[in-house]
N, C-alpha and C positions, 0 to 999 in steps of 0.2 A: 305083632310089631315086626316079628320076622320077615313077615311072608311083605308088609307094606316097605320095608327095606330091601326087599329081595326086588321087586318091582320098578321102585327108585332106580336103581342101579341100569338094569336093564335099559329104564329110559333117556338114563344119561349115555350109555356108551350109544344108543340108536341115535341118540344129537351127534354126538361126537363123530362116531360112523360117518353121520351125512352132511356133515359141517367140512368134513373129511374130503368128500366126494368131490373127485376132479368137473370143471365147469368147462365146455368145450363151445367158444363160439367162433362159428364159421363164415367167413366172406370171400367170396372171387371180386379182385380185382380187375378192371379190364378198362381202356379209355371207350366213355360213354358215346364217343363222335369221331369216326375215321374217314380216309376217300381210298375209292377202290384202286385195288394196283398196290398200296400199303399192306403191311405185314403187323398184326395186332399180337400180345400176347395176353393170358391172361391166368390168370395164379390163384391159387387155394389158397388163405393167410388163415392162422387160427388165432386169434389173439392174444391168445394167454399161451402161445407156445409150446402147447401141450403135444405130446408122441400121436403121429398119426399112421396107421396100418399101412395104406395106398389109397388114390382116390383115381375114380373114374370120369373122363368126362364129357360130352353127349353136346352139340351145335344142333341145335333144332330139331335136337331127336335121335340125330347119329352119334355113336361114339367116337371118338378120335383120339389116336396115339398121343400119350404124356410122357412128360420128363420133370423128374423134381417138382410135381405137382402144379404144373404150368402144362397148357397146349400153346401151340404157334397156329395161327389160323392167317392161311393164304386169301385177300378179300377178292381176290381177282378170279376166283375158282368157285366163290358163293354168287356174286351179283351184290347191288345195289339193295338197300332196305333194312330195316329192322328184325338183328338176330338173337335168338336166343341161347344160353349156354344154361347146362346143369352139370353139376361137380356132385357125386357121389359118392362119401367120404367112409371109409370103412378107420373104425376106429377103435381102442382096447373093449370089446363086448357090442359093439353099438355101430348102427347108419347114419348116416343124415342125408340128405339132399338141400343144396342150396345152389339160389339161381339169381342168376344176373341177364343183364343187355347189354347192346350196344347196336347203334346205327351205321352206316355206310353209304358212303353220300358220293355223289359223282365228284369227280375231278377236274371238272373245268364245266363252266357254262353251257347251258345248250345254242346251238344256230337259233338265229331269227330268221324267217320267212315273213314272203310278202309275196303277193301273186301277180302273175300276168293274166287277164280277161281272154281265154280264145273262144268261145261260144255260151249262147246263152239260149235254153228252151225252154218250151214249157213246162209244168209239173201241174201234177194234181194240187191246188190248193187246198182240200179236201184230207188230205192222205198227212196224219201224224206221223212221220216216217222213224221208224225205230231200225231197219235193216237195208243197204242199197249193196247192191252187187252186179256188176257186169256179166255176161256171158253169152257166146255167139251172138254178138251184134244188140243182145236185148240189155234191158235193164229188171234187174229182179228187187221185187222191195217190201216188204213185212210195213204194214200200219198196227199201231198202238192204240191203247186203252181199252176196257170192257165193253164188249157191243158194235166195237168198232175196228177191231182187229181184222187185218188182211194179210195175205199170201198173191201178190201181184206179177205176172208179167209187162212190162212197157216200154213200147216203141220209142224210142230217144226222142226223132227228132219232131213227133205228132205231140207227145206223151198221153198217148191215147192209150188206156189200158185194156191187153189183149184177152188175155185169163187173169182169172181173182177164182179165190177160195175165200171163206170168212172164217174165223178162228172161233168156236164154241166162244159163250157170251163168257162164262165164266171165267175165261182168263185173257190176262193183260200180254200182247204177243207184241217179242220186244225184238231184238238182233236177227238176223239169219244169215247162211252160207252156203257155198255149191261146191261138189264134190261130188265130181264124177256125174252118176246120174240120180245125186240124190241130194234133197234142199233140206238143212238142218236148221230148225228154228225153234229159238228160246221163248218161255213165259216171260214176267219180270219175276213175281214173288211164288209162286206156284211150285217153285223148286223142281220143273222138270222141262221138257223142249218135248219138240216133236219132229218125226221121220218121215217125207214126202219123196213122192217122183218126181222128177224134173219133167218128165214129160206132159203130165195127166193130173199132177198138184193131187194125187190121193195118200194119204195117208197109210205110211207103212210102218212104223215104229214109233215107240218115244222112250225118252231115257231118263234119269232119274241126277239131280245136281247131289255131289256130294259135301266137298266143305263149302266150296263158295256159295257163299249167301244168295246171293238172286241172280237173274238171268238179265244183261245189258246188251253188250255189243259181243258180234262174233262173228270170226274168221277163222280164214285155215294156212298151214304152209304145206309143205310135201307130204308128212304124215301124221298131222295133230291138226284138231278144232283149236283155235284158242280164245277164251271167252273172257270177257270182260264181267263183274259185277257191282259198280257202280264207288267201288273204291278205290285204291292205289292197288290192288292186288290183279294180275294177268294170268289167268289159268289153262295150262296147257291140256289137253284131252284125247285120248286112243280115239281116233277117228275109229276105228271096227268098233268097241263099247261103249264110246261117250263117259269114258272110268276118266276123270282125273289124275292126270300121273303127279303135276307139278306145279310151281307159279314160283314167277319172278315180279317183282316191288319194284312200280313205278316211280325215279329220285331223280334228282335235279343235284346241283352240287349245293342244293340251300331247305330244299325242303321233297316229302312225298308229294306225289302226284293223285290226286285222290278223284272222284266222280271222273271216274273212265267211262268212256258209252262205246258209241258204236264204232267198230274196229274197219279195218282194212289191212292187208298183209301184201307188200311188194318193193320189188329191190332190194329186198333181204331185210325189210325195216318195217315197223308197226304203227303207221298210221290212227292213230285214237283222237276221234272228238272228244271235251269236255263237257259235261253237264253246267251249262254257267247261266243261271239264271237271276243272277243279282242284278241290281241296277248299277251302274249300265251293262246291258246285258252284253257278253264277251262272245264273239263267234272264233275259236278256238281248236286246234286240234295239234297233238304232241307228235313225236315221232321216237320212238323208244328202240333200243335195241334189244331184240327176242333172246339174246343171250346171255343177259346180266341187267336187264331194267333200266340202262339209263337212258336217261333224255337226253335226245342227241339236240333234238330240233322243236321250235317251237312255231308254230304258226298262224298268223294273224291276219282272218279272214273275215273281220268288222266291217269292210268297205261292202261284203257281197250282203248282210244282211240290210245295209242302210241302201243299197239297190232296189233293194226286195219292198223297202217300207214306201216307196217312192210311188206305187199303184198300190197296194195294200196297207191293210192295218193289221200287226201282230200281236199276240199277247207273250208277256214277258219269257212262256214257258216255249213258244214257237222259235226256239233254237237252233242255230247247226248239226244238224242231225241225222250224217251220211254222205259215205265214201264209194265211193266204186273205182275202178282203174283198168282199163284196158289195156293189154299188157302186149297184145298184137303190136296196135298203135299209137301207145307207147299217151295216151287219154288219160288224163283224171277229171273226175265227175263229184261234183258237190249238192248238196242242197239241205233243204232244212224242216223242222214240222210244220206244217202248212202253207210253206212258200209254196208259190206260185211259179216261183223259177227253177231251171237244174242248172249250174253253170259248169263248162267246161275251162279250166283252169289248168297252169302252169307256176309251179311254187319259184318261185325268185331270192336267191340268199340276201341276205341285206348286209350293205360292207361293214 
């Protein structure tokens, strides 16, 4: 009877003990929706006001200087897009980690474009085009899909193609770009690109994608690739390794920018077709700033595909699908998957 008294006890003070036991729950507050240029804060709260040790707290991974359990986060110094925060809360014997968001949206509208017609050539209507690029006089262009992938040089004004390589059946070869004396071109899903000469189209290297998802549109500036993968995301890349350094989030002051493709990089601004193949099909390309993601400019090149349908028939998926820019003579060059035309154009703000 003792020993079952002796027991009893024990199990009541073990209730008691943990009936006892302080409950610690944690949440950062932060507004879920700001525009860039504003100053956010955002705070540790415990709810039941319990003693907390210090907390630490980490914006997408990095740490950043606190005060009274709140940071101050400058949006003008991150970019445009969807960011993350972790608070980790050191407290009497114990961790936690808890995480929040919040968005960052442009501050004002982007420009409307409309274009001026100044030339119109031929094109391969043949040629699914996933990559277009200028250089000395020529036009360079990557075709798409399995079996039918190409590496192209083409004369403008014939579009007669001069040199072709064909991309191994196995992969889907999507973007490309020119640097120096070397043509860098993406797969889509494949997760890796490949290394060619500009001069001889042979094959010298390939590199390996690391977070972003698949291979879309790409371009370069002074010293980075920057590549597209088919969402709102723009990934910057050590032109020497093809390593990923960074990415900036394509936003509008209303929403992300998503099915990014094929790029272009000039006048200091990033040129991106959209993947838009709903009905009605949309011939589209954004204009984002490489240095914070917002959409500056938006452009509306519907008239060039309903050009195109005037001698041909397209399917839904035969899109705008490629930039080029001659930078000499001050040229921009458009066209689309299986058009039959290349037009040279002049973008026009709209009042």
């Amino acid at each position: 009877m003792k020993i079952l008294t002796y027991f009893f006890i024990l199990l009541l003070t073990a209730i008691t003990l943990s009936s006892c036991e302080t409950t610690y729950k944690f949440s950062i507050e932060v507004p879920k929706k700001t525009t860039i240029g504003k100053t956010v804060t955002a705070t540790l709260k415990e709810k039941n006001n319990n003693p907390i040790d210090s907390v630490q707290f980490f914006l997408n991974g990095k740490q950043l200087a606190s005060k009274n359990n709140s940071i101050t986060i400058n949006t003008e110094s991150i970019g445009v897009g969807k960011q993350y925060i972790t608070a980790l809360t050191f407290y009497p014997g114990k961790t936690k980690k808890t995480n929040n968001s919040f968005e960052i949206f442009a501050n004002k509208a982007p420009e409307v474009y409309g274009y001026k017609l100044i030339n119109t050539y031929p094109h391969d209507a043949k040629a699914y085009t996933q990559g277009l690029e200028y250089h000395n006089g020529y036009l360079y262009e990557t075709t798409g899909r399995k079996g039918q992938s190409t590496l192209r040089k083409v004369d403008i004004k014939s579009g007669k193609v001069i040199q072709k390589i064909d991309l191994d059946k196995k992969y889907f070869g999507e973007g490309m770009t020119i640097v120096k004396d070397k043509i860098f071109w993406l797969t889509w899903q494949a997760k890796k690109g490949f290394v060619y000469n500009l001069n001889d189209f042979k094959q010298v290297g390939e590199f390996n994608y690391n977070r972003s998802k698949e291979g879309w549109g790409l371009t370069h500036n002074a010293t980075e690739l920057i590549k597209t993968d088919g969402s709102h995301n723009i990934w910057f890349l050590n032109q020497e390794t093809q390593k990923e350094k960074r990415k900036i989030q394509a936003y509008t002051n209303k929403y992300a920018v998503d099915k990014l493709n094929e790029a272009e990089f000039f006048n200091g601004k990033l040129y991106i077709n959209r993947w838009m193949t709903e009905k009605p099909v949309k011939s589209i390309f954004v204009i984002v700033n490489p240095e914070n993601g917002v959409v500056e400019g938006l452009a509306n090149l519907n008239g060039l595909r309903k050009e195109v349908l005037k001698s041909q028939k397209l399917e839904d998926d035969d899109v705008l699908n490629g930039i080029a820019f001659d930078n000499e003579n001050n040229r921009l060059f458009v066209t689309g998957k299986h058009w039959s035309k290349l037009f040279e154009i002049e973008l026009v703000k709209k009042q």
